[in-house]
VMD Tcl script that draws the C-alpha trace (Angstrom):
set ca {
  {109.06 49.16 -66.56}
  {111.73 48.36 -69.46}
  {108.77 45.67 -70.52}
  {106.27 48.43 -71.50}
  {108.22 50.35 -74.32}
  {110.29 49.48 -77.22}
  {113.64 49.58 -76.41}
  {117.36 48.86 -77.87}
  {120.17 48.04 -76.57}
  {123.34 50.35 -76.84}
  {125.47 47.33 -78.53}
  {122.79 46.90 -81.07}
  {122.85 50.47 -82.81}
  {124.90 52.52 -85.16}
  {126.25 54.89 -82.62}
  {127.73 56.92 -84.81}
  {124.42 57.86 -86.88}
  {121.03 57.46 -84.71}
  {119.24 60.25 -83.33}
  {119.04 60.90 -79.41}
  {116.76 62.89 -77.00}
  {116.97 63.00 -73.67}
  {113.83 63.75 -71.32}
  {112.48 63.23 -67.81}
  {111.85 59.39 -67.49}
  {108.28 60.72 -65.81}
  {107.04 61.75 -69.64}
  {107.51 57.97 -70.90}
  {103.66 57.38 -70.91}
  {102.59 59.78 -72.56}
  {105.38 59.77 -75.02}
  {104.70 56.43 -76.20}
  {101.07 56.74 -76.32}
  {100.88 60.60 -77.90}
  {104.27 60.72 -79.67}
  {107.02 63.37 -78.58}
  {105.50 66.93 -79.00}
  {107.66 70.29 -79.51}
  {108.28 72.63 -76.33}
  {109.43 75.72 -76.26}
  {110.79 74.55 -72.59}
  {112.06 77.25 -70.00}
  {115.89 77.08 -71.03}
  {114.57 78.31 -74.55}
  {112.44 80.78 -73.25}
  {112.76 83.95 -75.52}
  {115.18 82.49 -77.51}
  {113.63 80.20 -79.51}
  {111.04 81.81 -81.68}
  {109.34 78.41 -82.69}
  {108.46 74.99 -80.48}
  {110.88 72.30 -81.82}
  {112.24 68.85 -80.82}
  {115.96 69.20 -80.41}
  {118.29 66.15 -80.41}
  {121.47 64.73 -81.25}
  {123.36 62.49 -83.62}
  {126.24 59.87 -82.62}
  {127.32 59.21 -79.27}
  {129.75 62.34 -80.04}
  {126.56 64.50 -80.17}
  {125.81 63.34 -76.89}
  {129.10 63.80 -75.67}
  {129.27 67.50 -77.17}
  {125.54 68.58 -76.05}
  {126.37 67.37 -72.24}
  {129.52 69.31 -71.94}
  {127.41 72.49 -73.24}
  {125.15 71.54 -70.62}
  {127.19 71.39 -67.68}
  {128.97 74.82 -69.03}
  {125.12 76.80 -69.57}
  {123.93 75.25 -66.22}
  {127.42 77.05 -64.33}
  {126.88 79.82 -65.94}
  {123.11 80.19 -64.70}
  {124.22 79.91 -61.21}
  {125.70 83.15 -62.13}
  {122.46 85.08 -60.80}
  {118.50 84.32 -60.54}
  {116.29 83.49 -63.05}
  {115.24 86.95 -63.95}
  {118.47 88.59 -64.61}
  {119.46 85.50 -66.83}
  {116.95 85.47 -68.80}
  {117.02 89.25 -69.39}
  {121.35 89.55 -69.55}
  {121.09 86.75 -71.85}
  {118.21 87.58 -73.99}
  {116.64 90.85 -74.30}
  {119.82 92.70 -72.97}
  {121.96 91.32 -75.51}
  {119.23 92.24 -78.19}
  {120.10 95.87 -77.42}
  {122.06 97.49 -79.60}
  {125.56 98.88 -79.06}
  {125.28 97.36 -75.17}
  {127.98 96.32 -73.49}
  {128.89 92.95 -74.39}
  {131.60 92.61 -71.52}
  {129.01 92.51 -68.52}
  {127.41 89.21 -69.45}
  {130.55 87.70 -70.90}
  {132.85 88.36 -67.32}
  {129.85 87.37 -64.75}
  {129.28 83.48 -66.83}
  {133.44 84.05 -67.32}
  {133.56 84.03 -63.79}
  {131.30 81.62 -62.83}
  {132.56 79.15 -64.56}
  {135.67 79.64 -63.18}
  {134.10 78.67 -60.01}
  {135.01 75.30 -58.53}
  {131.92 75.48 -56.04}
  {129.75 76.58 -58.61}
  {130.73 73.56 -60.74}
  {130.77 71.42 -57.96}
  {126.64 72.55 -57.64}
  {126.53 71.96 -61.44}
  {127.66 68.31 -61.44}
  {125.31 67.41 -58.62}
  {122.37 68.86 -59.98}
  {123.49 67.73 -63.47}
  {123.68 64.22 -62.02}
  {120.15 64.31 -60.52}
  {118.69 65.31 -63.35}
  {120.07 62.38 -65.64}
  {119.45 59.66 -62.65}
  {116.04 60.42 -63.46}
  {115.66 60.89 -67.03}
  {116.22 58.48 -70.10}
  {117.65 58.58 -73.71}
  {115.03 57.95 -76.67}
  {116.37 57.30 -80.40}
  {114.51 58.98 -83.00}
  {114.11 57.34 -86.62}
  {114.23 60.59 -88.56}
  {114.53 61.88 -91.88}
  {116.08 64.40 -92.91}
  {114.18 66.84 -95.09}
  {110.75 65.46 -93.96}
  {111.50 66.01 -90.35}
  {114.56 68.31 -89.75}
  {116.90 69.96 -92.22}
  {120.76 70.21 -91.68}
  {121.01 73.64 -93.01}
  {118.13 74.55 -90.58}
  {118.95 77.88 -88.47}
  {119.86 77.95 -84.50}
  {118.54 80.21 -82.86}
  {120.57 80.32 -80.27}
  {123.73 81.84 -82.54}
  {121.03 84.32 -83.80}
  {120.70 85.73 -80.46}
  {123.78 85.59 -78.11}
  {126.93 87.40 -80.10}
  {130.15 85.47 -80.31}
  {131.98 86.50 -77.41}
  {129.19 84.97 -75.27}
  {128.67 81.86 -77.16}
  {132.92 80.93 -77.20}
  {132.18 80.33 -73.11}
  {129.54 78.02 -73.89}
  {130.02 76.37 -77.30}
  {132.51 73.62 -78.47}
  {135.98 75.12 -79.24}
  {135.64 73.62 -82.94}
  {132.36 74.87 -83.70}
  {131.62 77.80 -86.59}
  {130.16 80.34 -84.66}
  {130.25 82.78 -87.85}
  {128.10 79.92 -89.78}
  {124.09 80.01 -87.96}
  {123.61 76.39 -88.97}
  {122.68 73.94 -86.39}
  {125.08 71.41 -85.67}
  {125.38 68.01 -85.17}
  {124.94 67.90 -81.23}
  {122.03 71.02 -81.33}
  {119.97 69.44 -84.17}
  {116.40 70.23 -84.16}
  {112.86 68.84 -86.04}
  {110.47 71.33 -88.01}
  {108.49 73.91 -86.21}
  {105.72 71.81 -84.53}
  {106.63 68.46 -85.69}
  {105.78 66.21 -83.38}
  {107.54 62.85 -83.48}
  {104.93 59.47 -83.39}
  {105.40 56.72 -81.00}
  {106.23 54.11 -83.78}
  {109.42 56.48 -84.82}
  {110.79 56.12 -81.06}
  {112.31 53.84 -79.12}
  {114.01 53.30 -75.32}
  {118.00 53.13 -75.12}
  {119.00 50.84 -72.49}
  {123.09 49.76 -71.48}
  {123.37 46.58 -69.35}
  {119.61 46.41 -68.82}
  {119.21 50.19 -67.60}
  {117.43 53.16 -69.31}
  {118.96 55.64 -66.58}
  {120.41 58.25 -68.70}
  {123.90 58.42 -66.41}
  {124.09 55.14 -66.57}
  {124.49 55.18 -70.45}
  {126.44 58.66 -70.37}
  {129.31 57.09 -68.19}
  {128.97 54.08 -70.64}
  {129.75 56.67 -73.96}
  {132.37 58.84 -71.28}
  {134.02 55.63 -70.89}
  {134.19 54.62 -74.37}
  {136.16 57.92 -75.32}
  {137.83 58.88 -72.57}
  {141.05 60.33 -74.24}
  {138.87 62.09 -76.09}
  {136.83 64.07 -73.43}
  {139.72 64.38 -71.43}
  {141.50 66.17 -74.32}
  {138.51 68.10 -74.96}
  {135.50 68.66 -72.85}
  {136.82 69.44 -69.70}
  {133.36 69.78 -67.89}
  {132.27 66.59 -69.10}
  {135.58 64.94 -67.54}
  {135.16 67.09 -64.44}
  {131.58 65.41 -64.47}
  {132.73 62.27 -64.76}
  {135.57 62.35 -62.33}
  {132.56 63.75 -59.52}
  {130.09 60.67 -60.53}
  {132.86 58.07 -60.05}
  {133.89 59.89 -56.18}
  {130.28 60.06 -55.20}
  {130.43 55.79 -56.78}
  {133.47 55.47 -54.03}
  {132.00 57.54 -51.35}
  {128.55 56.05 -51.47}
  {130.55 52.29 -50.89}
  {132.38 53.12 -47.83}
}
mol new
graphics top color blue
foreach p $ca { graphics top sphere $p radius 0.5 }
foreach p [lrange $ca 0 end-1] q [lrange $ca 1 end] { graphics top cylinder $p $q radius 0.2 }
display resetview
C-alpha cells in the first residue's frame, strides 16, 4: 500500500519544523486524489465555529497534542456523549455558572487508573489504524500563527489547566504550536502532502513510540499520560509474546 502514495521517511525530515496530521489510514484514497478537506469533526462539535485542518509542528507538537489527547479522551469517559458536549460547551457558555461541576467530574476522572487504563487502549486502537501525513504549508497563505483557538475562547481556565500543557499561556487565545490550524475552509491539495513512514511502516503508533523513544526524559519529566501510554503499549508488546 506504501507504493501508492508519496511518502518520507522519518530520518529524512526536519523534525523539528514540518507540519503533521494525523487521520484514519481508511481516508488515504481520497486524500491523495481530492486533497485534505476541513471538518468540523465530532470532538469540535460546537466549539469550533469554522471547518479547519488542524495539525502540528515538530515531533514536540506531536508529542504535546497526544498527551492532550489521552487527557480529553479520560476526561470524556467522565459521562455520555450528551452531557459532555453540553457541560463542556453550552453549559460553560452560561454566565456566572458554576465552574466547579465540570472542573471536579474530568478532575476526577482523570484521576482514575481504570478510566486511563480504557483511554490507552482505545487510544492505541485508534493510532494502529491511522497514519501521520506532513503538510508543506505556508504560513500566511495557509494558516497564521497569531490565528485564534477556539477552544481557549470557550472552556475558562480552570477547565483548560486539566487538559492543556502545564507551560502553555492560557491568558494569550493564540493557537499554539501543537493545536495549529489552516484558514477557514482551506483545503490542503494532494501535491502539498505526503505519507510519514519509520522502518518501512505508516502505522501512526509505530512512529509515536519511535518520537516517545527519542525523548524519553523528556515525556517522562513532563507528559505523564503520554509516558503512562507508552509504558501500557510496551506491556501489551510483552504480553502479546508470551
Amino acid at each position: 500500500m506504501i507504493n501508492n502514495y508519496i511518502t518520507k521517511d522519518i530520518l529524512e525530515i526536519d523534525l523539528n519544523h514540518s507540519f503533521f496530521h494525523y487521520t484514519s489510514r481508511q481516508n488515504l484514497d481520497s486524500i491523495f486524489e481530492n486533497g485534505l478537506e476541513p471538518r468540523i469533526g465530532e470532538n469540535s462539535r460546537y466549539v469550533e465555529k469554522t471547518p479547519k485542518i488542524f495539525f502540528v509542528e515538530g515531533e514536540k507538537g506531536i508529542i504535546t497534542i497526544m498527551d492532550v489527547w489521552l487527557r480529553w479522551l479520560t476526561g470524556k469517559l467522565t459521562t455520555s456523549k450528551f452531557k459532555y458536549w453540553f457541560g463542556t460547551t453550552i453549559y460553560m457558555k452560561i454566565p456566572f455558572c458554576i465552574k466547579s461541576i465540570p472542573v471536579n467530574m474530568v478532575k476526577k476522572s482523570l484521576k482514575s487508573q481504570e478510566k486511563r487504563f480504557l483511554t490507552y487502549k482505545k487510544m492505541k486502537s485508534i493510532l494502529e489504524n491511522s497514519v501521520f501525513l506532513i503538510l508543506d504549508l505556508e504560513e500566511n497563505i495557509d494558516f497564521d500563527y497569531n490565528d485564534i483557538d477556539d477552544v481557549k475562547n470557550t472552556y475558562y481556565e480552570s477547565f483548560l489547566k486539566l487538559l492543556y500543557p502545564q507551560n502553555s499561556n492560557l491568558k494569550d487565545k493564540r493557537v499554539e504550536y501543537w493545536n495549529l490550524q489552516t484558514y477557514p475552509n482551506k483545503v490542503i491539495s494532494p501535491e502539498k502532502i505526503s505519507l510519514l513512514k519509520v522502518n518501512n511502516s505508516i502505522n501512526s503508533n509505530d512512529i509515536l513510540i519511535y518520537i516517545i523513544e527519542r525523548n524519553i526524559e523528556y515525556i517522562k519529566d513532563n507528559h505523564e499520560f503520554l509516558y503512562e501510554y507508552y509504558v501500557y503499549v510496551k506491556n501489551t508488546i510483552k504480553k502479546d509474546k508470551i
